[in-house]
C-alpha positions, -999 to +999 in steps of 0.1 A: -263-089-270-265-126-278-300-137-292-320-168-295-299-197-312-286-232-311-246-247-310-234-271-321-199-291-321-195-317-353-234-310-362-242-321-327-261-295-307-247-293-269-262-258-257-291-234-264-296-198-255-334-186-251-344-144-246-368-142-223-401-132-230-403-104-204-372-083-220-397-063-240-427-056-216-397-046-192-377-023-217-411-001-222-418-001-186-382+013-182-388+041-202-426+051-185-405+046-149-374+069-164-401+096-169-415+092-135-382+098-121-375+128-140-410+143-131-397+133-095-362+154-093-382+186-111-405+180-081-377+182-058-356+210-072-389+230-075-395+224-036-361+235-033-367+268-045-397+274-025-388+255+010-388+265+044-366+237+052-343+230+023-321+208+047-355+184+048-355+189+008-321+181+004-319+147+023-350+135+004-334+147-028-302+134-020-320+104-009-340+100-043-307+106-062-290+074-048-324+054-055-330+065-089-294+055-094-296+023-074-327+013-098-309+024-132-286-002-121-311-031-112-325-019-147-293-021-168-298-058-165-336-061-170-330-049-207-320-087-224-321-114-197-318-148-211-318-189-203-296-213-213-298-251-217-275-277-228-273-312-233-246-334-215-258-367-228-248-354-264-213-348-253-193-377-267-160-375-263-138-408-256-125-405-217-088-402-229-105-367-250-117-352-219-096-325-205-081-326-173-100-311-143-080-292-114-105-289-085-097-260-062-116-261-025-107-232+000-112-236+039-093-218+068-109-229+102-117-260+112-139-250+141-156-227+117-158-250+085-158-287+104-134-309+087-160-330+077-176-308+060-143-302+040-141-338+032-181-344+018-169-318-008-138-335-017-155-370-021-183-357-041-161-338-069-135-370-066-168-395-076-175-371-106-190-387-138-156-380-156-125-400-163-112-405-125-076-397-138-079-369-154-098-352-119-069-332-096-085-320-059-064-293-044-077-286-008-058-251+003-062-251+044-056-219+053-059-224+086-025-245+086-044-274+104-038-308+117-069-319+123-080-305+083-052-326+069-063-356+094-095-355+077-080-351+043-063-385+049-096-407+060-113-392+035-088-409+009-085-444+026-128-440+028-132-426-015-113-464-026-149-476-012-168-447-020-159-440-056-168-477-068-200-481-053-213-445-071-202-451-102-211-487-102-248-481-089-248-445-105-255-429-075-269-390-078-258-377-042-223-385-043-220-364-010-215-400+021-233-375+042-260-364+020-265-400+007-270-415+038-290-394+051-315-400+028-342-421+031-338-434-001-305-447-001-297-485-011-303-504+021-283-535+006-255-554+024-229-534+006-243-500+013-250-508+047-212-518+052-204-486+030-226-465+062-208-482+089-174-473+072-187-440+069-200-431+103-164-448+118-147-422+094-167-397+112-161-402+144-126-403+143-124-372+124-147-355+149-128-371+183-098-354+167-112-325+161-127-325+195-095-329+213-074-303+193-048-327+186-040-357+157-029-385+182-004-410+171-029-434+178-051-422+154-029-424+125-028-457+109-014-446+074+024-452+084+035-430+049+016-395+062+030-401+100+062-383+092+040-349+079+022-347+111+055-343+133+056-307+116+029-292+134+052-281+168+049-260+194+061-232+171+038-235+142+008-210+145-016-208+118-002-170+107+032-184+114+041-218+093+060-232+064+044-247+038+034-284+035+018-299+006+012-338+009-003-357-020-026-386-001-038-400-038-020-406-070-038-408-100-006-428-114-003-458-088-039-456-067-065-478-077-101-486-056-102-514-038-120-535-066-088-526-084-116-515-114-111-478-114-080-455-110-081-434-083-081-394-088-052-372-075-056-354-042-036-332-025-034-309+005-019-279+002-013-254+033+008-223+020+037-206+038+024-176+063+045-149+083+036-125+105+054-102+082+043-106+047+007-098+037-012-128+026-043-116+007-068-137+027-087-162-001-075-147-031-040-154-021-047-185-011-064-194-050-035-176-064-009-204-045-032-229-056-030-216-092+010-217-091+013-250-074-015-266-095+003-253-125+033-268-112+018-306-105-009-309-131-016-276-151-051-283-161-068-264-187-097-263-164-100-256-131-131-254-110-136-236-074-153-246-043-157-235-008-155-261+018-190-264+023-205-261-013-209-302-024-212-316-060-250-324-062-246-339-093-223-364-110-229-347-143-217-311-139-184-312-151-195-324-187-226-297-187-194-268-181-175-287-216-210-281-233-194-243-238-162-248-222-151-268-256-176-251-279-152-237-307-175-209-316-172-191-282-144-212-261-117-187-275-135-155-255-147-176-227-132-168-197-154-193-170-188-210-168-207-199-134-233-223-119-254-208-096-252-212-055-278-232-037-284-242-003-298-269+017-319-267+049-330-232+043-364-225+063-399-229+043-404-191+033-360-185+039-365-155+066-334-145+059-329-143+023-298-162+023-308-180-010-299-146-026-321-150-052-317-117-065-273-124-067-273-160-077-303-158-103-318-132-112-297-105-118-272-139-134-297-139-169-294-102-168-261-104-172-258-130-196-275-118-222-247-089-221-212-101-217-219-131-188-227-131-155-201-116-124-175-144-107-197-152-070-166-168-055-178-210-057-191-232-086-170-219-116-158-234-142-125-214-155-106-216-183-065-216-171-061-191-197-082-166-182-059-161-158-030-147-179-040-115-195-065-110-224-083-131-248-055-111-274-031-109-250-013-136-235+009-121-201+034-147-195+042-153-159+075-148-142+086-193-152+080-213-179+067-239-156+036-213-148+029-211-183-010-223-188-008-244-219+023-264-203+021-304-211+027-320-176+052-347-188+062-356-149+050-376-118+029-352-089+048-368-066+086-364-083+110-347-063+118-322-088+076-307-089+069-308-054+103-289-045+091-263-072+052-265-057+068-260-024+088-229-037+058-210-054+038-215-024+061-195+001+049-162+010+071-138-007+070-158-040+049-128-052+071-103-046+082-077-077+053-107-098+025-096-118+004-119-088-025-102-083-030-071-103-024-090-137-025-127-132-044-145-113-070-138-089-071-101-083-055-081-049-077-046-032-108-061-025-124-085+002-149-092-023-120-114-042-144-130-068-162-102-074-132-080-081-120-109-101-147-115-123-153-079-133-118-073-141-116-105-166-148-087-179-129-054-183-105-071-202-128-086-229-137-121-218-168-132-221-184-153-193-217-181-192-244-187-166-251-224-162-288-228-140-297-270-146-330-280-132-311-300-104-284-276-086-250-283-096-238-274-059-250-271-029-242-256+002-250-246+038-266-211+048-259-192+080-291-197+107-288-169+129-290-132+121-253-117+137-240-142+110-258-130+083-249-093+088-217-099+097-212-116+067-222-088+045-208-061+065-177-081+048-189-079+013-200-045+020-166-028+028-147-050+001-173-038-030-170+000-015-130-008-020-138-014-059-162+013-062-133+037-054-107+026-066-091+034-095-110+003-118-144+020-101-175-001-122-187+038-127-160+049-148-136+022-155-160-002-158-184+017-185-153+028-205-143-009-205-171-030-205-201-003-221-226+013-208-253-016-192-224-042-180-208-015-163-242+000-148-248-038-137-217-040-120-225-007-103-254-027-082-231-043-062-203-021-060-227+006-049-250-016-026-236-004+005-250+035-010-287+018-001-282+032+035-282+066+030-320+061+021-329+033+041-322+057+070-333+090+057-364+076+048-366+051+078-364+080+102-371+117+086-408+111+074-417+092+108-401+121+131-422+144+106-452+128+116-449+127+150-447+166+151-475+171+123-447+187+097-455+172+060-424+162+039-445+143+013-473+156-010-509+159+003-535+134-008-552+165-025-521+171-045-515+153-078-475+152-072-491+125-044-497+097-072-467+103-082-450+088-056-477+061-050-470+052-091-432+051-084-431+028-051-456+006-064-443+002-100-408-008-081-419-030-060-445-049-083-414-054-113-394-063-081-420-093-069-424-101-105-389-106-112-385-129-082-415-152-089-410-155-125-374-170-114-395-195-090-397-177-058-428-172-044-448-145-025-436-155+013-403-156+002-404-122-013-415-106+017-389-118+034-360-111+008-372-073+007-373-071+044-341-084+051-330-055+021-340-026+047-323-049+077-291-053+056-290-014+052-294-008+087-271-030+096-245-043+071-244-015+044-243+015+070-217-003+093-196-013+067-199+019+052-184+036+087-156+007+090-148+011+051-145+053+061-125+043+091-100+021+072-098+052+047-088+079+072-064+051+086-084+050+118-089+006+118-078-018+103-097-046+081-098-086+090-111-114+068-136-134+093-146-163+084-183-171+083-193-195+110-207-232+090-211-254+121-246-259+132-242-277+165-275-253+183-307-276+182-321-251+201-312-225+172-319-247+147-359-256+157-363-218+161-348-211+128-374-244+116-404-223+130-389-192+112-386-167+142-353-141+142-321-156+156-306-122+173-286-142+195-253-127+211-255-085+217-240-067+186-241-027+177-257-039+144-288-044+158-292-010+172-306+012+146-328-011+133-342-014+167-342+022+168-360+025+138-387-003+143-396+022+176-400+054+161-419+041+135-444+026+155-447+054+173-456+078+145-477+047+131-497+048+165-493+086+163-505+091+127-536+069+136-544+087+163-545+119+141-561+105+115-591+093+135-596+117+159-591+150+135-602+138+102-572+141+088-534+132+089-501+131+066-512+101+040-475+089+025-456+098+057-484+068+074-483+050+051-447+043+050-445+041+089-474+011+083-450-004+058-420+000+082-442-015+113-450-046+096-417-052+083-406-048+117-430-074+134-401-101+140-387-073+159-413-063+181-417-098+189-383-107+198-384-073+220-416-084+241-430-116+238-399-135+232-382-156+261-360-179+247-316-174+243-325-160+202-345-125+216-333-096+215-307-088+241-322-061+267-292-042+264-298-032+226-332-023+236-325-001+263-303+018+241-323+016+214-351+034+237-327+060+248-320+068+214-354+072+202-357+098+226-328+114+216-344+112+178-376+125+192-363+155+211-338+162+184-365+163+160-381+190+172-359+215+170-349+204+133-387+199+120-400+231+138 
């Protein structure tokens, strides 16, 4: 565990670590909350011994098994959490010292991820604060698209203006869009030009994109016309031979001051067939690994999605602040900034800043061995790509090798027949391409899987948080998205956490005992379901027919369980607003925890069941990023539910929000009227019911497009009263 100290590179200190305070306070509460737990499971083996009802007994147990677990995992991480700073301005290498940069950004729709979107984040890496010719920007379309490569080419006529003016008026927001839609942008002849160019850009990029087609009008760069004539009736975006077209040249592009040198950029769209698997995005960063390899090699490489922009001009140098740190750099596998995004409502009703993922449980782990891989705004070292810090796996040509010297053109014939060649799609075949090198195959969680094998294998990782976010990004706005989304992540972490590198048993062996337990919270997330419904249902339906599952107030067991679910909960809101969250947005994050497993964990968990008895089949879908709803987007403003289109993942959380407020209305009822009533079992219906308030809302009083769709709640009705009538013959 790394403890409170300074580095320092030729006396000069570039990075800090600092414990945090809490690690101590936490570590004793740990061991109080250990014995409640253990006082908890005798309660529940004792009950069932004596039980009319062990099957009752046995859920709860079973129940309580899978949260004690869930929280030995949140606390694994609790134990030695720590914050980092470091000092950019101190780093003074000479611009022909800095390494070379390989920028990797991923998109595969352009309906889904708008082209424009694409090109924001290749203009804001390409204006970096960092020599402009040692930056490479490899945008993988895995969508095969025209109109993506369309934008790709305005987007290097517009950089030869954009580039100049940043650097020249050391501009922050090096995002066009983000800039000029600031209200405190330059309004000076030049930047107002700079906007016109800018919104021209635009448009043409979004009449293309509009039409469906790149119109030979519309190209005026007579040296990429040729490329555009390969997109025929015959090329479908599973079905297409590769193409990679380098629109800038470091070597012979220069702005249009002729003052700076212009940074490579290149498109890259991989070979796809029908017939030969393709590994969704990890295959995709693997190609962009070999090709990269094969133009530039850099010895670091930074990832991106499409939609996650540069925010500030000074992130690369913050990543050498360890990256080139001789006392750790030979371990140090990658430096992971945290995700952040923009336009998120006040109080974020749908947790999508993931606090939790991107923060809090990020100084957990780097105060063991570094924080877990979370797929954008890395910084890795080539090397970690290749085997072990101690052992070096050479891939299948020397031209792979990652400390190569470049000593050719991008553009020679020679490199891009050779790009083109370990692009195709059965270049992997009989390769070590995805179980040893590179990113890693078996998981739809590809950075996750990733980053906690490198871990297995001894690297060490570091969690980079700056005041100002490094990146940011764009969250979904409507629920269906949200779920769907981690009904994705879901099935690919159940994938790891049975699989033979299972965090559980490979992972602990590998990594110890509190990395591996760490890794186990997300591998194991999708396990919250089983008590998100037992406990969402079982105690309500108990209720309802006057049967007690829970301790009476009059029994001391009863404080018990008060002690446990408040002591949780209170270390849980603590945790979130010593990171800088606050209440509001607390509330929300652990209400959309019980949506998520009543929705994403328990359908993925069916889908990843059905994929294991070979009953379905699993897709990568892409996660919608276009935002053209006003209507949607005021609604998400005023923070109300965005249910949108009908989907069976709303249905047993619908379920659920009616039975518990009908053993809420019940249990009042009883409580009033006779005196007495089930305490915990009303309790946790209260809790339930106003979790479930958005719901009820969007049920009744809701008439706009984002309500609930009657469908669901029609079912949802039926269903209850299936639960209800059911209940009754498996309480009494």
């Amino acid at each position: 565990m790394e403890r409170h100290r300074k580095h320092s590179v030729g006396g000069t200190t570039l990075h800090r670590c600092h414990p945090c305070r809490r690690a101590i306070p936490y570590r004793i509460y740990a061991v109080i909350h250990t014995c409640g737990i253990i006082a908890l499971m005798y309660h529940h083996v004792h009950s069932l011994l004596t039980a009319n009802n062990t099957l009752i007994t046995c859920l709860l147990l079973l129940s309580d098994i899978v949260l004690a677990f869930m929280w030995a995992t949140t606390t694994s991480l609790r134990l030695n959490p720590v914050h980092r700073t470091e000092y950019p301005e101190k780093y003074a290498a000479k611009p022909e010292d800095f390494p070379k940069l390989d920028v990797f950004i991923c998109t595969a729709d352009p309906y889904k991820e708008p082209p424009m979107m694409v090109v924001n984040t290749a203009l804001s890496v390409m204006a970096y604060e960092y020599p402009s010719d040692k930056i490479s920007v490899y945008v993988s379309d895995d969508g095969g698209s025209s109109l993506t490569l369309f934008a790709l080419v305005e987007a290097a006529k517009f950089s030869k203006h954009w580039l100049p003016f940043c650097k020249k008026n050391n501009i922050e927001d090096r995002s066009p869009e983000v800039y000029f839609s600031s209200k405190s942008h330059s309004q000076s002849d030049e930047a107002e030009n700079l906007k016109m160019m800018y919104k021209d850009m635009k448009s043409r990029v979004e009449h293309v994109v509009e039409s469906g087609k790149v119109e030979t009008s519309f190209i005026t760069c007579d040296q990429f016309r040729g490329v555009f004539d390969l997109w025929t009736d015959k090329f479908t975006r599973h079905d297409h031979p590769t193409i990679i077209q380098v629109l800038q040249n470091s070597e012979t592009d220069m702005d249009t001051t002729k003052k700076y040198i212009m940074p490579n950029l290149i498109y890259v769209s991989r070979e796809k067939s029908k017939v030969s698997p393709h590994h969704f995005k990890a295959g995709a960063l693997n190609t962009l690994l070999r090709v990269s390899g094969v133009m530039t090699n850099a010895p670091i490489i930074l990832t991106l999605d499409c939609d996650m922009y540069s925010n500030d001009p000074a992130t690369p140098v913050r990543a050498l602040c360890y990256l080139t740190d001789p006392e750790i750099n030979t371990g140090l596998g990658y430096v992971q900034f945290p995700q952040k995004f923009q336009g998120i409502s006040k109080n974020d009703i749908y947790a999508c800043a993931y606090k939790r993922l991107f923060e809090i449980s990020m100084i957990g782990f780097d105060g063991l061995m570094g924080p877990n891989h979370v797929g954008t705004g890395c910084f890795f070292n080539r090397r970690v790509f290749y085997g072990a810090p101690s052992n070096l796996i050479l891939p299948e040509i020397d031209e792979l090798k990652p400390n190569r010297t470049v000593d050719k053109p991008i553009n020679a014939q020679d490199v891009l027949a050779l790009a083109h060649k370990v692009a195709g799609c059965i270049y992997e075949h009989n390769t070590n391409w995805g179980s040893k090198i590179g990113y890693r195959y078996g998981s739809l969680v590809e950075d996750y899987y990733t980053g906690y094998r490198l871990h297995c294998e001894g690297w060490r990782t570091v969690f980079c948080s700056p005041k100002r976010a490094a990146f940011c990004g764009d969250a979904p706005k409507s629920l269906i998205d949200v779920v769907s989304q981690q009904k994705r992540w879901a099935i690919g972490l159940l994938e790891v956490a049975f699989s033979r590198y299972s965090p559980i048993t490979y992972g602990v062996k590998s990594m110890g005992l509190l990395m591996g337990l760490g890794y186990c919270q997300y591998a194991c997330w999708p396990f919250w379901s089983l008590p998100h419904v037992v406990y969402g249902f079982l105690p309500q339906l108990a209720l309802l027919y006057g049967v007690s599952v829970f301790p009476k107030s009059s029994d001391p067991w009863f404080w018990l369980y008060i002690v446990l679910f408040l002591g949780a909960y209170a270390q849980d809101l603590l945790d979130f607003v010593l990171e800088g969250g606050t209440y509001r947005g607390w509330w929300n994050d652990q209400r959309m925890w019980s949506i998520r497993g009543f929705s994403s964990h328990l359908f993925g968990f069916i889908e990843f069941t059905l994929q294991t008895l070979n009953l379905s089949t699993h897709g990568f879908n892409v996660t919608s990023k276009a935002n053209d709803d006003e209507e949607q987007s005021k609604r998400y403003e005023k923070e109300m539910f965005e249910f949108g289109p009908s989907s069976t993942m709303f249905l047993p959380m619908t379920t659920a929000a009616i039975v518990n407020l009908l053993a809420f209305v019940w249990g009042l009822y009883g409580l009033f009227a006779w005196g007495k009533g089930l305490v915990l079992e009303l309790m946790l219906a209260s809790f339930v019911v106003v979790n479930c308030l958005p719901i009820y809302e969007a049920m009744v009083l809701r008439k706009d497009n984002g309500k609930l769709p009657k469908r669901i709640c029609f079912v949802a009705v039926i269903l209850t009263f299936v639960l209800i009538v059911s209940g009754y013959f498996f309480l009494k």
